[in-house]
Every structure is written in C-alpha cells, then in structure tokens.
N, C-alpha and C positions, 0 to 999 in steps of 0.2 A: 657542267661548265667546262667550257676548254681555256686554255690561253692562248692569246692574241696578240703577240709581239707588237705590230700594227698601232692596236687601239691602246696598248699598256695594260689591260686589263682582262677579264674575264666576261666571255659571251656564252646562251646556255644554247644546247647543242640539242640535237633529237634523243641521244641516250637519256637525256634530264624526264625522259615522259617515263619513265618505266613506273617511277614510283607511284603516276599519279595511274596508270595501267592497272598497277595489282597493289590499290591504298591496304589493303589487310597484311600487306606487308609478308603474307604467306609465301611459299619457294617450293617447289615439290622437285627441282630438278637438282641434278648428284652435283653440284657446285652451291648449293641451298642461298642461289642468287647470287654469285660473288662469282662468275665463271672468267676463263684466265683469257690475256690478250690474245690474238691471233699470232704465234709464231709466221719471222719469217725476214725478209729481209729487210736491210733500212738503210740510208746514206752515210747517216751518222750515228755515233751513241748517242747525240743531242736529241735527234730525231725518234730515235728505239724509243727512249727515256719518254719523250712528251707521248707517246703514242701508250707506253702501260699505264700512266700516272690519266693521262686521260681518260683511257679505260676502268683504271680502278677508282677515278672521283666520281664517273655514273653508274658503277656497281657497288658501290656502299664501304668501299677501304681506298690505303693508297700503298704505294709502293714505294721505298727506298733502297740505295745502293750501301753495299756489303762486300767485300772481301776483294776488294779490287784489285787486281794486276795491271795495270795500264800497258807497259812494258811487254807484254806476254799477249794482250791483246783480249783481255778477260775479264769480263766484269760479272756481278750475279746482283740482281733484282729481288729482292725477298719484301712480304710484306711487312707495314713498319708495326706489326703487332708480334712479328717474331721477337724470340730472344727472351730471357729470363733476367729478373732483378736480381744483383751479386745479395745476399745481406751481410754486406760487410762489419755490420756491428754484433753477428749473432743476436738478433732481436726474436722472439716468440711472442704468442699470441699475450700473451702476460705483462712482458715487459714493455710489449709495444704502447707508447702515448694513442699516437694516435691510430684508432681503432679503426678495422670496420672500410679501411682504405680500396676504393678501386685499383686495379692495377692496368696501364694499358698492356705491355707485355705481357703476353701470355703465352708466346712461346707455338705461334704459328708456325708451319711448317712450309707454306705455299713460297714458291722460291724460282725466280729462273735466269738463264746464261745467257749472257751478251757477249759473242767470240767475234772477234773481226778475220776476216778475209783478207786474203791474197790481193787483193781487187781496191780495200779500205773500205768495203760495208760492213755491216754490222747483222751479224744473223741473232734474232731470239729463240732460246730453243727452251720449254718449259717442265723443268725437272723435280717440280711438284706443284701438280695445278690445282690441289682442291688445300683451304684455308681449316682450319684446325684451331680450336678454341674461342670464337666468338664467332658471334651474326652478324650480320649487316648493316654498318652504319646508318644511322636514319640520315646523319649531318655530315658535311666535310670540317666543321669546327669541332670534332672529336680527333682529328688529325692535326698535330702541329705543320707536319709537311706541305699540308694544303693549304698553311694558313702563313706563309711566308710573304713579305712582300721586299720589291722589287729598290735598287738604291733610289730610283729617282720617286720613289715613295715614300724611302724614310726621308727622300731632304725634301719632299711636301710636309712631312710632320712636322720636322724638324722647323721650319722655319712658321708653320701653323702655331705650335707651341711658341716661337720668341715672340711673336706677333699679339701673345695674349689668350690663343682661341684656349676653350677648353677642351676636356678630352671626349665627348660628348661629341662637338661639332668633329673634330679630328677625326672620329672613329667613321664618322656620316659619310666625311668626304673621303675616306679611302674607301669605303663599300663601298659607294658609288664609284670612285674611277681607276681604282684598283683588283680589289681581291673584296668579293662581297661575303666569306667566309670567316673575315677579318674579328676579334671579338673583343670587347670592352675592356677584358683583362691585356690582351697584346697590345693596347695604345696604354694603357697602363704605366704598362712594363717596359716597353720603347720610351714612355716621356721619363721613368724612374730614371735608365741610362742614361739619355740626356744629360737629367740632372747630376748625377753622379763623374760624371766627366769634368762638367762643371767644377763639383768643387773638390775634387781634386785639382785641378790649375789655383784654384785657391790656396790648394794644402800646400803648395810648389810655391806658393809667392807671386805667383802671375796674374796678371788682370785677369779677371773671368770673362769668358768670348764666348760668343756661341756657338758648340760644338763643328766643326766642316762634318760634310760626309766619308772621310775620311778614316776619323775617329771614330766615329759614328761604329763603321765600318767594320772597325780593329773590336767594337765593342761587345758588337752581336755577331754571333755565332754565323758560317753562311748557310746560306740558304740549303733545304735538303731538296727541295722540290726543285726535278733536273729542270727545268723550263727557265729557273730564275738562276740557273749557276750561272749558264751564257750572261746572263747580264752582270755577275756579279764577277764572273773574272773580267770580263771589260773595263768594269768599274776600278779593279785595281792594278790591269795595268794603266788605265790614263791618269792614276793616279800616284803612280810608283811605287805601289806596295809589295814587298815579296812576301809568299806562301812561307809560313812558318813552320820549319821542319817540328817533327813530331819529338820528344823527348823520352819516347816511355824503349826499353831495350828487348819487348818483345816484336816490333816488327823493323821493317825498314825503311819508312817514310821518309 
C-alpha cells in the first residue's frame, strides 16, 4: 500500500504481490525479506520519508524518525522495533501481573541518515541495513505508525460518532476511504477521546459541544507516519496551534 495525497487514502502498489510470490513466507536472502530502501537522493525530507515507509510497508516493517537535528540538517530513520522498554518499576518475571507479554521493541538495530545538502536535497545513506530481532510482519496493523490517520479523518469520525453511527460502521468507512490497516481497537480508542473531552467541558461547567478538530488534535498524539505529518502541521497552522515545547531537561526542544 502507498499513500496518495490525491485520493486521501491508500492504494496497493506492485511491492503488495511479494507475499502472495513466496505465500510460505520463507527468505533465504542476507536481509531474511526485510531488505533496506535504495540510498540516495530526494527533494525533500517529506519525500526521503514516504519513499522508506513505503518501502518498509511492502517488506513486512516500518520506519520512524529518531534523534533529530533539524538545525544541522540531520535526521536518522531506524526501524520502529528499535529501542528497548525502560522497567521503570523494577518488575521481574515474579512480580509481573501481567504475564507472558509480547514486547514490540526489541531493540532492532537497522537505522539510516537523512543529511541535507548545500543544494536543500535530502541524501539517504544506510548505516545499518539488516534488522535484528524479529521477522517479517505478516500485517501492517502490527505497526501503530502504519495505522495513523489523517485530520480530515478523524473529523469523518468525529462527526460519524455525533451522528449516532457505531464503531463498527466508523471503522468500515475509514478502511474504505482512509487507511485500510485501520483496526477496531484505534476507532475504539479515538471515539474513548472524543468522549473524554466531552466530559471534561462538563467537569469545567460548560455546555457539552462536540469536540472541533482542534481538540481533537491537542488530544491524540501526531502522527509518526511521515506522509501524514504534512497534513498534520497544515492542520495546525490553519488552525492556530503552536508546537508545544518539550519539558524534560535532557534535550533541547
């Protein structure tokens, strides 16, 4: 599946035949199916960005950004299985409730550089191409990144929800004209906010209104999947919102 500014959604591309190529789902080659984008140049970081993510949605992962300089002209690409869970509460196998837990982090290693040019292109250059600790997504609904959607998607929900539909119907019609990766639990969890907004203006004494996208906005996280940032900084500047500086005193956001 790529993304298509154009239509708003997702169209499936010729990479989508691989898996139906080799259904035993076997890999014999030193990338064990998961081989890295083509280094090399691009207009934009918008552009670099859709072109790994698109590559790594028909090789079975995806890709999020990490450690960014904007300033300097540097960004780094790592896959979104990198990275390791803090356990900030010192839990062991004993004390843990809940047992027996998946983990997506696993502390992949495949990673690569987005340096801009004298010129304002964007060169890729791949400084670890082979992934480390898991296979091959069967699904892109194992990736939250893949499964982002666009503002003028949540203010379809959003106003599908006031209207009465259920989440059932809501979930139909963003697969169909959004992100068909989209899954039961994320319309869920988008109408839970909704609600939650709501009654907090309750808790404040205010009539209850139906959330803007706006709100909306401020409420869910943005988007990691670079395709849908473009849409989502547009959204807040026509909407007035500034980037809220970062709080924590180890970097300097």
């Amino acid at each position: 599946m790529a993304y298509h500014p154009e239509s708003g959604g997702y169209l499936p591309t010729e990479a989508d035949d691989l898996t139906a190529a080799n259904p035993e789902g076997q890999y014999d080659d030193q990338f064990n199916g998961m081989p890295p984008p083509t280094e090399g140049t691009f207009p934009s970081l918008q552009a670099l960005m859709h072109a790994c993510q698109d590559h790594a949605r028909a090789h079975g992962y995806a890709c999020v950004t990490s450690s960014n300089n904007y300033k300097r002209g540097i960004a780094y690409v790592r896959c979104d299985r990198g990275g390791e869970y803090v356990n900030h509460w010192k839990l062991t196998p004993e004390t843990r409730v809940r047992k027996n837990r998946t983990r997506r982090l696993v502390g992949c290693n495949w990673k690569a550089r987005a340096k801009r040019t004298s010129t304002g292109e964007w060169n890729l250059t791949m400084m670890n191409a082979k992934h480390n600790g898991h296979d091959r997504s069967e699904s892109a609904t194992q990736h939250p990144s893949l499964r982002q959607l666009p503002p003028d998607a949540i203010e379809e929900a959003r106003e599908m929800f006031h209207v009465g539909r259920s989440p059932k119907e809501v979930l139909e019609q963003l697969q169909s004209r959004w992100n068909p990766d989209i899954t039961a639990q994320d319309v869920y969890n988008l109408k839970a906010k909704i609600a939650r907004i709501m009654s907090k203006q309750v808790a404040e004494g205010h009539t209850p209104q139906t959330p803007q996208p706006a709100a909306i906005d401020r409420e869910i996280s943005p988007p990691t999947d670079p395709r849908l940032l473009e849409h989502d900084h547009a959204l807040r500047e026509s909407l007035g919102i500034q980037k809220q500086k970062c709080q924590c005193t180890c970097c300097e956001h």
